[in-house]
Every structure is written in C-alpha cells, then in structure tokens.
C-alpha positions as CSV (number, residue, x, y, z in Angstrom):
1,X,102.2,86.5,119.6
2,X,102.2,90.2,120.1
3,X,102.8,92.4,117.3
4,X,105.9,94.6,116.1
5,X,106.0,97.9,115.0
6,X,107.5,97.7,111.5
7,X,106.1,100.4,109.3
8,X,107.8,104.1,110.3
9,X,107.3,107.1,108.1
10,X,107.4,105.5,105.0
11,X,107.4,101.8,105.1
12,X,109.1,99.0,106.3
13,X,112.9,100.5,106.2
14,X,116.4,99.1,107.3
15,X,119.6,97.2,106.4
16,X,119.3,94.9,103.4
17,X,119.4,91.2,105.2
18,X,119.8,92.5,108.6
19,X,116.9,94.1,109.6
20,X,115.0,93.9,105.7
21,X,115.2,90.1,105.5
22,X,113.8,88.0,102.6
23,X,111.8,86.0,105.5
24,X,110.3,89.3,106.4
25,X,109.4,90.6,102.8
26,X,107.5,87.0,102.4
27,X,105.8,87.8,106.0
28,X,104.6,91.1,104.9
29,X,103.4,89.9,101.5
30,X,101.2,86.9,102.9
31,X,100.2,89.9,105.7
32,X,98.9,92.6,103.4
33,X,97.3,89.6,101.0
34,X,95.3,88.9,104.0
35,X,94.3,91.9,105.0
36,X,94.0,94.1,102.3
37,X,93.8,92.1,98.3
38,X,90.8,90.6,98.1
39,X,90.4,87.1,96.8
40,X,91.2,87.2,92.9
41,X,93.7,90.4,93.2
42,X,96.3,91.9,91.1
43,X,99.7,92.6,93.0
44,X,102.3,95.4,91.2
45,X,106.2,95.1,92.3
46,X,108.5,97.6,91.2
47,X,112.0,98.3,92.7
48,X,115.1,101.0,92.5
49,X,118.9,99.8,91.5
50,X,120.1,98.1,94.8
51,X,121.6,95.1,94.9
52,X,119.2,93.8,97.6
53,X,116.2,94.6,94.9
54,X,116.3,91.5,92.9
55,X,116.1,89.3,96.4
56,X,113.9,91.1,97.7
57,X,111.4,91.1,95.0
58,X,111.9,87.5,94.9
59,X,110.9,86.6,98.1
60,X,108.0,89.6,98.1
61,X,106.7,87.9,94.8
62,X,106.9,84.5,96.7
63,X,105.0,85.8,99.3
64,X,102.2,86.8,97.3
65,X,102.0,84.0,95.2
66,X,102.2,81.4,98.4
67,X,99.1,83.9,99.4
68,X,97.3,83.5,96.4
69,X,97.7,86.2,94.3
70,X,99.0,87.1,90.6
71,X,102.5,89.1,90.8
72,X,103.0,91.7,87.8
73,X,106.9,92.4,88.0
74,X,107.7,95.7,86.7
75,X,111.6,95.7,87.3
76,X,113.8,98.6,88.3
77,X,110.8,101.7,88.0
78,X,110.8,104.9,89.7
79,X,108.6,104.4,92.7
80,X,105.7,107.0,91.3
81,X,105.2,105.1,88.4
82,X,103.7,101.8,90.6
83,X,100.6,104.4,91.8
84,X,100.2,104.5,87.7
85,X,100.6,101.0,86.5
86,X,98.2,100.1,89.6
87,X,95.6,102.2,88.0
88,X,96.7,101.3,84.4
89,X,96.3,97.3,84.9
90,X,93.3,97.3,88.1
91,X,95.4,95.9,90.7
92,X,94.3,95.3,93.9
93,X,97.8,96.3,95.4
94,X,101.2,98.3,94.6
95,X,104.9,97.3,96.8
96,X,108.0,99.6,95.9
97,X,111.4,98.0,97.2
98,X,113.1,101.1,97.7
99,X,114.7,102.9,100.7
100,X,114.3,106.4,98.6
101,X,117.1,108.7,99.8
102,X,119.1,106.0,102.1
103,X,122.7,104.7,101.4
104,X,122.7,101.4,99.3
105,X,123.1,99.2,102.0
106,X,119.5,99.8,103.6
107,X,116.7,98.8,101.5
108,X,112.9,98.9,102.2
109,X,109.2,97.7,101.5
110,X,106.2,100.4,100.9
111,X,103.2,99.8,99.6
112,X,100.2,101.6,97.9
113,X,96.4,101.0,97.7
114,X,94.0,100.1,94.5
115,X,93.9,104.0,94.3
116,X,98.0,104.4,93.9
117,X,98.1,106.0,97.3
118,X,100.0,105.0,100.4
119,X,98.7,102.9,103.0
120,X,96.8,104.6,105.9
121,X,98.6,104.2,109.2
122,X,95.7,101.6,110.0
123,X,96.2,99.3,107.1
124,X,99.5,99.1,107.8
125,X,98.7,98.3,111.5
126,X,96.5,95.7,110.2
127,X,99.2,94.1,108.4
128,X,101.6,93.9,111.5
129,X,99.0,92.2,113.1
130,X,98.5,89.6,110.3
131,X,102.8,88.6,110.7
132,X,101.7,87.9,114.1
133,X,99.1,85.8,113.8
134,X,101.1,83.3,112.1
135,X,98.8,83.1,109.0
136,X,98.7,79.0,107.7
137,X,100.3,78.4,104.4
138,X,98.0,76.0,101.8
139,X,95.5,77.2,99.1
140,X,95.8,78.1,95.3
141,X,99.6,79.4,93.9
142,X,99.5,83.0,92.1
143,X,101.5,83.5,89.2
144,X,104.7,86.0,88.6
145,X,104.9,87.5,85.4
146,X,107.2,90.5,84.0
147,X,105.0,93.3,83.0
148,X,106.1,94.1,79.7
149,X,106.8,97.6,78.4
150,X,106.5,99.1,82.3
151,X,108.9,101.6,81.4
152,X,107.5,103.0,78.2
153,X,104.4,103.1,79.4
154,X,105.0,105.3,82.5
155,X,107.1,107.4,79.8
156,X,104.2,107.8,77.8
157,X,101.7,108.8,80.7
158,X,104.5,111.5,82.0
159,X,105.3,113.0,78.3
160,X,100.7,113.4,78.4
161,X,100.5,115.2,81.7
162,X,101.6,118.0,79.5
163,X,98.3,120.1,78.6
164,X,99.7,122.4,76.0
165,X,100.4,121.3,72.6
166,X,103.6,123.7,71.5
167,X,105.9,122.6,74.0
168,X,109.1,122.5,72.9
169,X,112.4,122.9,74.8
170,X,114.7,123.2,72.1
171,X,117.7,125.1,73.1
172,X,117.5,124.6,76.5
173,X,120.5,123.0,78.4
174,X,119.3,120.6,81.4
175,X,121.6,118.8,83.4
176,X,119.6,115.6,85.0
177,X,121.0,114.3,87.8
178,X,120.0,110.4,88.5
179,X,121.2,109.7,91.5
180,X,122.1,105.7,90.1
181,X,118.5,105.2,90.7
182,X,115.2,104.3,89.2
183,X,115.0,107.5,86.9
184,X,118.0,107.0,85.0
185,X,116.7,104.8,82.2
186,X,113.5,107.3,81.8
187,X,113.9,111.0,82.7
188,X,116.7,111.9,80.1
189,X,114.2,109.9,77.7
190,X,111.0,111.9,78.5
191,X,112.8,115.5,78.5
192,X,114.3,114.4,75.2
193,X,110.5,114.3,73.9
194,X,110.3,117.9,73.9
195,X,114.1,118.5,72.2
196,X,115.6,119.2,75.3
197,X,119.8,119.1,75.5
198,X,120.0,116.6,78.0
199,X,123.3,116.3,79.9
200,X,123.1,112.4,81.6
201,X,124.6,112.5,85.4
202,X,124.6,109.3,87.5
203,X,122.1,107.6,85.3
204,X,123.9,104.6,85.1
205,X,121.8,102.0,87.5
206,X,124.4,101.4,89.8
207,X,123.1,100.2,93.1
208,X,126.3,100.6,95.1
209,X,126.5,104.6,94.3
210,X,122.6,105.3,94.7
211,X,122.3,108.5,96.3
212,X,126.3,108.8,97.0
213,X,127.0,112.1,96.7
214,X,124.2,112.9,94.3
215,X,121.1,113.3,93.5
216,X,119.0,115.7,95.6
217,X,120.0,115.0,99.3
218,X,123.9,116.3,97.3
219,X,123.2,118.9,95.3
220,X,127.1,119.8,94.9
221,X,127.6,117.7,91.6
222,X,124.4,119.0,90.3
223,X,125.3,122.5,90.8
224,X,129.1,121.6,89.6
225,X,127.8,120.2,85.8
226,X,125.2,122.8,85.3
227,X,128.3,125.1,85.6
228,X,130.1,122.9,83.7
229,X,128.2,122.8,80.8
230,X,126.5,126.2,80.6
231,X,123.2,124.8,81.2
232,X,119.8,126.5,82.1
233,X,119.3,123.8,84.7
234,X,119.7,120.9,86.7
235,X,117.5,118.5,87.9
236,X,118.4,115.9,91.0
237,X,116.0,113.1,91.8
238,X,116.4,110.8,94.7
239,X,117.3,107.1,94.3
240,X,113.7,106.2,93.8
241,X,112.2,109.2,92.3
242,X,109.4,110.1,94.2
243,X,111.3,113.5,95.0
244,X,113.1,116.2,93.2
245,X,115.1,119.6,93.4
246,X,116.5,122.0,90.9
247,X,119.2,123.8,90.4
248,X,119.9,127.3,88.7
249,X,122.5,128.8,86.3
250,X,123.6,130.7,89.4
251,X,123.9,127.5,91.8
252,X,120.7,128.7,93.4
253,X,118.5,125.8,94.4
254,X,114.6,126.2,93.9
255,X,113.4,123.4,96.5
256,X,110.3,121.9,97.4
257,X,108.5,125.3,98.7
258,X,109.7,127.1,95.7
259,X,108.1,124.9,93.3
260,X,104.6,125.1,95.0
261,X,104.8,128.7,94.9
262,X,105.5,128.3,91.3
263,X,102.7,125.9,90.7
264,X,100.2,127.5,92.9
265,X,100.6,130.8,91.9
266,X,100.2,130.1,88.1
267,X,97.2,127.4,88.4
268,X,95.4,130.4,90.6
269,X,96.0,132.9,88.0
270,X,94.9,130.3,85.0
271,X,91.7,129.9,87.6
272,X,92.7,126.3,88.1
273,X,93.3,126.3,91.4
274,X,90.2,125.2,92.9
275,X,89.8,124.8,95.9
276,X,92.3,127.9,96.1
277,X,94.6,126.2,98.8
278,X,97.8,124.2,98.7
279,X,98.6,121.5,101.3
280,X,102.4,121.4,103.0
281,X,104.0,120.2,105.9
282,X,105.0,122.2,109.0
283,X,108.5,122.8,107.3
284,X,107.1,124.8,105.0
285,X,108.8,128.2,105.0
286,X,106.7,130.9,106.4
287,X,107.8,132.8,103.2
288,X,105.7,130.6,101.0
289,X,102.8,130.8,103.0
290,X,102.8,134.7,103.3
291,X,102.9,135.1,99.4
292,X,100.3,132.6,98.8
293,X,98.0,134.6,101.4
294,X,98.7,137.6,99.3
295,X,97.0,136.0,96.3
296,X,94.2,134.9,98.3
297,X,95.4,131.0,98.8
298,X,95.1,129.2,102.1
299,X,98.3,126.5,102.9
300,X,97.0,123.6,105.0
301,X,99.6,122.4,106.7
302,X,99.7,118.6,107.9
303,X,102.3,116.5,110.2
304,X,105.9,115.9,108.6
305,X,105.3,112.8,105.4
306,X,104.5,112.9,101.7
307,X,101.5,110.7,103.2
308,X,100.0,112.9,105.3
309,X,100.1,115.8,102.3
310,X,98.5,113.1,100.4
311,X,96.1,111.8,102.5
312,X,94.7,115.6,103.6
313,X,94.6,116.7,99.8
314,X,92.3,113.9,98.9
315,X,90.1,115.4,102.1
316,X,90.4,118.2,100.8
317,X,89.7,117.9,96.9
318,X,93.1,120.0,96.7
319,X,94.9,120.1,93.2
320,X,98.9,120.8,94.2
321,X,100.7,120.0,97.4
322,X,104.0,118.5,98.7
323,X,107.5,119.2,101.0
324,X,109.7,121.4,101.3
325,X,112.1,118.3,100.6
326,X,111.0,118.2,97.1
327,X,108.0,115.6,96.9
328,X,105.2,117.6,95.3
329,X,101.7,116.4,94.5
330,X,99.9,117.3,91.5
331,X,96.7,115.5,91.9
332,X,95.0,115.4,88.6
333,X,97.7,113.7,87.1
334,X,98.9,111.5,90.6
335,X,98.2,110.8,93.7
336,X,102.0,110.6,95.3
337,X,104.9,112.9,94.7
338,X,106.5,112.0,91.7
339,X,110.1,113.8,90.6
340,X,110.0,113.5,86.2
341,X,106.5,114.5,86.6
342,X,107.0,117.6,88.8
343,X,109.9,118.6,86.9
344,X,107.6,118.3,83.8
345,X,105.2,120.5,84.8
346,X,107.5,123.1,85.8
347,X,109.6,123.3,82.7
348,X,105.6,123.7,81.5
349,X,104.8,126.4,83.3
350,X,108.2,128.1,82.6
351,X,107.2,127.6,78.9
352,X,103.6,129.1,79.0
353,X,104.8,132.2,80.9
354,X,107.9,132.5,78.5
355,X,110.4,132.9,82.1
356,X,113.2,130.8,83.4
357,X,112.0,128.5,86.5
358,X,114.9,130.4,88.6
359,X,113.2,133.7,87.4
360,X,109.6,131.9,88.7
361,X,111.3,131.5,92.1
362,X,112.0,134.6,92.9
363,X,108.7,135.5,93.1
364,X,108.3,133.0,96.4
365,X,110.4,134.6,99.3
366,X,112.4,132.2,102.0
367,X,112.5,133.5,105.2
368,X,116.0,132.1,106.7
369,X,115.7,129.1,108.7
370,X,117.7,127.5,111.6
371,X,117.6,124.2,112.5
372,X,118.9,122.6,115.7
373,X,118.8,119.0,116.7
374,X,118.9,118.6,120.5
375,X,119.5,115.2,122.0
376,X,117.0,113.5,124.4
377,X,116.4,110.5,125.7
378,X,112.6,110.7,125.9
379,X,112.2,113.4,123.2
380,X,108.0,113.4,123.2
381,X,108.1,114.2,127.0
382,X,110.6,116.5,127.1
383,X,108.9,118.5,123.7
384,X,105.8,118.9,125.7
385,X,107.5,119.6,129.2
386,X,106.0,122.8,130.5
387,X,109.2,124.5,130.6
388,X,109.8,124.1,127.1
389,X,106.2,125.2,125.7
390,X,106.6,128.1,128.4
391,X,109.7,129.1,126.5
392,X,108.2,128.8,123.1
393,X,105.2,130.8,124.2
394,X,107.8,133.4,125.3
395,X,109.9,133.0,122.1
396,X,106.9,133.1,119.7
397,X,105.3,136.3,121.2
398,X,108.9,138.5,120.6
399,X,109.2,137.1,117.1
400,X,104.6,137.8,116.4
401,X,103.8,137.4,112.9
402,X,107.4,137.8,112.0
403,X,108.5,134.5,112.3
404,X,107.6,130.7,113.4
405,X,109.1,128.0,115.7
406,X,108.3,124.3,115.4
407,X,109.6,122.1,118.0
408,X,108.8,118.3,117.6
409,X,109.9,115.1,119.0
410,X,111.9,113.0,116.1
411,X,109.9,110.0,114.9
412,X,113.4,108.6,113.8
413,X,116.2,109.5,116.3
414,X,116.5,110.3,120.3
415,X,116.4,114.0,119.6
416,X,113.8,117.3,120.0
417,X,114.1,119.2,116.9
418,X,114.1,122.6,117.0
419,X,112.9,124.9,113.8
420,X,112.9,128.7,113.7
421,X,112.1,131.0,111.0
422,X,112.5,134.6,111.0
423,X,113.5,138.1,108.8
424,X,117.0,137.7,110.0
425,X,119.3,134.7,110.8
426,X,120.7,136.7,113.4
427,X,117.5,136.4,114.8
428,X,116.9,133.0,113.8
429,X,120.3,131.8,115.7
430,X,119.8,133.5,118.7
431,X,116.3,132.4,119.3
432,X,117.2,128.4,118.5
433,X,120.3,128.9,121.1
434,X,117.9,130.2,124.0
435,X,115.4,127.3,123.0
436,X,118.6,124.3,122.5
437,X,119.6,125.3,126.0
438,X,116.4,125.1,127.8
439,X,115.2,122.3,126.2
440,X,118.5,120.7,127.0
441,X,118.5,121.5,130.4
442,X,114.6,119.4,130.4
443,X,116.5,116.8,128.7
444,X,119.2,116.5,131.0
445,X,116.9,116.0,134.4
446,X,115.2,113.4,132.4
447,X,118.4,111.3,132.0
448,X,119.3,112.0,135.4
C-alpha cells in the first residue's frame, strides 16, 4: 500500500469527521508509536474547545494505548503548553488536537518531540509510512489518565518566565481577547498575577465561535473594547494559542515583526542577545530587518512555518524568533511560539524600560506591503517560469535596496503569491500589478 501525504504545514488538518476521522487519529497514533516512542514511552494529549476535541482525543488516546503506550490527558490547554508538560513529566511524545486559526468545523492532529518541538518533515514522513504499512494490532494495553492540575501548572511556569522581581501592572487596563479557545481559562488568570485590570473577551470555551470574528486573525472586536473600556491594550490569541497580536489605545496593531523588534532590540541592549541575530520568515517586513542591521543584528530568514523558525533557531543557538503572524519564539523559556508567554514578556520589557509597548513599536518601521494572490493551476512551475523570474529580476533592480518582492508557489491553494515591499504603496501597487499580469499570462498558457 502506497503512502499518503497527510501532514501539510502544520499537521494533519481538515474537516472534523470528513477528512479528520476518528479511524484516522487511531492510525496516526499506532503510526507515530511505531516510529517515533520508544518501548515504555510517555504520550501527552492536549486539545482547544471544539466540539470534535473530545472524539478525537478519544480515539487518539485509543490509539496509543492499542500501541502500547501510557496516555496523560491534559484536557482543553493552549497548544504551547504540551511542549512544557512534555518536558515537565519526560514524555516520549506530545499531540495537540487543534486546527489553530481555522473555523470550528475543521479540526486537526500535530505533534511535538521529547524536546517540545515539532516534528521534522521526516518524522512525519515516517509516520505516513507506518498507516501504510498496516501495522498488526496485539501486545500490552497503555493506560489513559487525566493529568491533574495541567492548567495551573503551565500558569505557574508562564507567571516564572518573568526575570524581574518588581513587576507589577497595577493600573494598567488590558483587554484579552480569547478567541473561545484554549487561553480563556488561563491568560486573564496569569496577567491577574501581576494586578493587571483585566477585561475578559471571548473567553468563554465555546467551540462553535472559536476564532469567529475574534481573536487575532479579527482584530476588529479587539480594537472595538480596548476603545470601549479606555484600556492601554489588547491582546488577541488564536484559538489554540500558539500565536498572538496586540492592539494599541489608538487601534494601531503591533504584529508579529513589531514584537521582535521590541524583543530583539532590548535583549541586544541588556547584552542578552547572543548570538546577536533573530530568525523570521520571508514575510518579514524589510523594515524590521533594516533597524535590526542598524544595531548590529543579523535576521535569518527561513521558508514560511513556525517550524522552520524553530527548527533554524535550534541550529543556530538563537535566543528570539518568530512570524510576522504573531508566533514568536523565545527560546530559553520555549521551544514553539507560545501567545500568554510572548505577551508576558512584552508587557516585561514595557515595564523595565518604563514605556508603553505601542510607544516600543514605533521604534521598528513597516515598510508598506502589497499582497496579491494570482491563480494557477500548476503554481510551482509557473513561479519558476523564466518569464516570471525575468520579470522579477527586472522589478527587483528598479526598486535596489529600497524594497523586496517574494513570489512563491502556495503550499495550500492553486495560486502564485505575490509579495512586494517598498517606501511607498504607490509603488508597491504598481509593481504587484506588472508582476499579477505577467505571471498570469504564464498561468494562463499553462491551462491552455
């Protein structure tokens, strides 16, 4: 039997039942036991609020049990917080039933190593070819316990990533935006620690309303209550909390890029920031990387992924990295992008340098940025056609240091995108049109 690509960017992702079926979740349980847990192994489960969690974890805890292996249940739990229980209690193994930012019909299946990192593209490969080598069923059953006290305990490690001892955000107004995800029972809780006035939004765990018009892929309630309520911020986390994105008193929004220029730039001037670089994606705005240059830090950029960041700080021994999206990386504390903790650190940072975080962000320029979506049938051959890198050669010399055009083939959808940064979004807009039109022409002799 041959096997099937399941994994894409970030796990096994698709309709709850449909194309996520419990059969499956058993399939890739008994897989990943075989390839990866050794005999004896500790397996983590954690999940976000959708309805399709509790089946899910059932037959994923069946799975691993069938294969052998103990099954610590850790209930609804922001996604980061499985890369620190699996360090906490030595397992062998970590699997989040989340699909992060999706509507509340999909659901998905990720999983992360004895370090608390994501699986390497070949591990996963490994475990698609275990589903389809049929592995025999027999052999000792594994136990499934709840794992008591998950919760506190990953409230506990966040509140002690904070290094300095006066702390206190007492008279600060923060709106914290939920999404009706994992972070609702535990971010208002850990911000309270340090006196904040916490204004609950969407924290209820309502599976049906994750990520419906909230959190931080819809930004417009956030923006609304910290407007609302006179606050001195918001905060918006994603339905499983791996990600997050703030909001200012003036509606601006300090994104992903923002926040490592905060980070970076204090940790260099603290002399923390060894190796002096910061790892990002190619999204990254050219704006970030130009101020970083200017204080002598190098940004490594990697392929578009949270795991990719990941995977190329650990190469690197790099102490801060992450996407523009809003998963950042702050690697003595965490190996994966975790939203309470980055908002944490932030609001510790703001402290130590006595200066609002929208005050911090202006200190990272953003180049304006156009992005275009241009449909193809065969988008990696028609990204690489000679016509289109002729044009971007041609593009790329008018705009010279000025600006920066990234034009990939989608990993998710039939389409080239097409990114271009520049002073001026004049400038921005005309150089995507000449780009969208050429590359649509390629795409149109393709489909014929």
């Amino acid at each position: 039997m041959e096997s099937v690509k399941l994994f894409g960017t970030d796990g096994v992702r698709g309709a709850a039942n449909s194309d996520l079926t419990p059969e499956l979740a058993v399939s890739l349980a008994r897989a990943a036991v075989a390839t990866i847990v050794p005999s004896g192994g500790l397996v983590i489960i954690g999940r976000d609020t959708r309805e399709s969690g509790p089946m899910l974890e059932g037959a994923l805890a069946a799975g691993f049990a069938a294969a052998g292996v103990d099954v610590l249940l850790a209930g609804v739990i922001p996604t980061p917080a499985i890369s620190f229980l699996i360090k906490d209690e030595r397992a062998a193994l970590g699997a989040v039933i989340s699909a992060s930012h999706n509507p509340p019909g999909d659901n998905g299946i990720k999983f992360f190593d004895h370090a608390g990192m994501k699986l390497a593209v070949a591990q996963e490969e490994k475990i698609e070819h275990a589903i389809a080598a049929s592995i025999p069923p027999g052999g000792r059953v594994g136990k499934i316990i709840p794992l008591d006290a998950a919760a506190t305990r990953y409230a506990a490690f966040l509140i002690g990533t904070i290094e300095s001892e006066d702390v206190d955000l007492g008279g600060t107004r923060i709106v914290v935006d939920c999404a009706y995800g994992a972070t609702g029972a535990i971010a208002p809780r850990v911000l309270r620690h340090f006196n904040a006035d916490v204004i609950e939004l969407n924290t209820a765990p309502d599976g049906w309303r994750i990520n419906q018009n909230c959190g931080s892929t819809h930004l417009e309630s956030v923006r609304a209550a910290v407007r609302d309520h006179n606050a001195n911020l918001g905060i918006a986390f994603d339905g499983d909390g791996d990600r997050v994105l703030l909001a200012g008193p003036d509606g601006s929004i300090i994104d992903g890029d923002r926040m490592m220029g905060i980070a970076a730039l204090h940790l260099h001037r603290s002399d923390q920031l060894v190796p002096p670089i910061v790892v990002a994606t190619v999204m990254s705005n050219l704006g970030l990387e130009k101020r970083l240059v200017t204080e002598g830090i190098e940004l490594v950029r990697t392929p578009v992924g949270d795991r990719h960041v990941a995977w190329e700080m650990r190469t690197r021994g790099a102490r801060l990295g992450g996407e523009q999206s809003g998963h950042i990386i702050f690697s003595e504390h965490s190996p994966t992008g975790d939203g309470i903790l980055t908002a944490v650190k932030l609001l510790e940072i703001a402290h130590i340098n006595q200066t609002p975080l929208p005050h911090l962000a202006r200190e990272i320029p953003i180049l304006p940025q156009t992005l275009r979506n241009v449909p193809a049938r065969d988008p990696a051959w028609v990204a690489t056609h000679d016509e289109v890198r002729n044009a971007i050669a041609r593009e790329q010399s008018q705009l010279a240091d000025g600006g920066r055009i990234l034009v990939r083939p989608s990993g998710t959808q039939p389409v080239v995108r097409v990114m271009v940064e520049a002073a001026d979004m004049d400038i921005c807009t005309a150089t995507v049109d000449r780009l969208a039109a050429i590359i649509g022409r390629v795409a149109q002799s393709v489909n014929g």
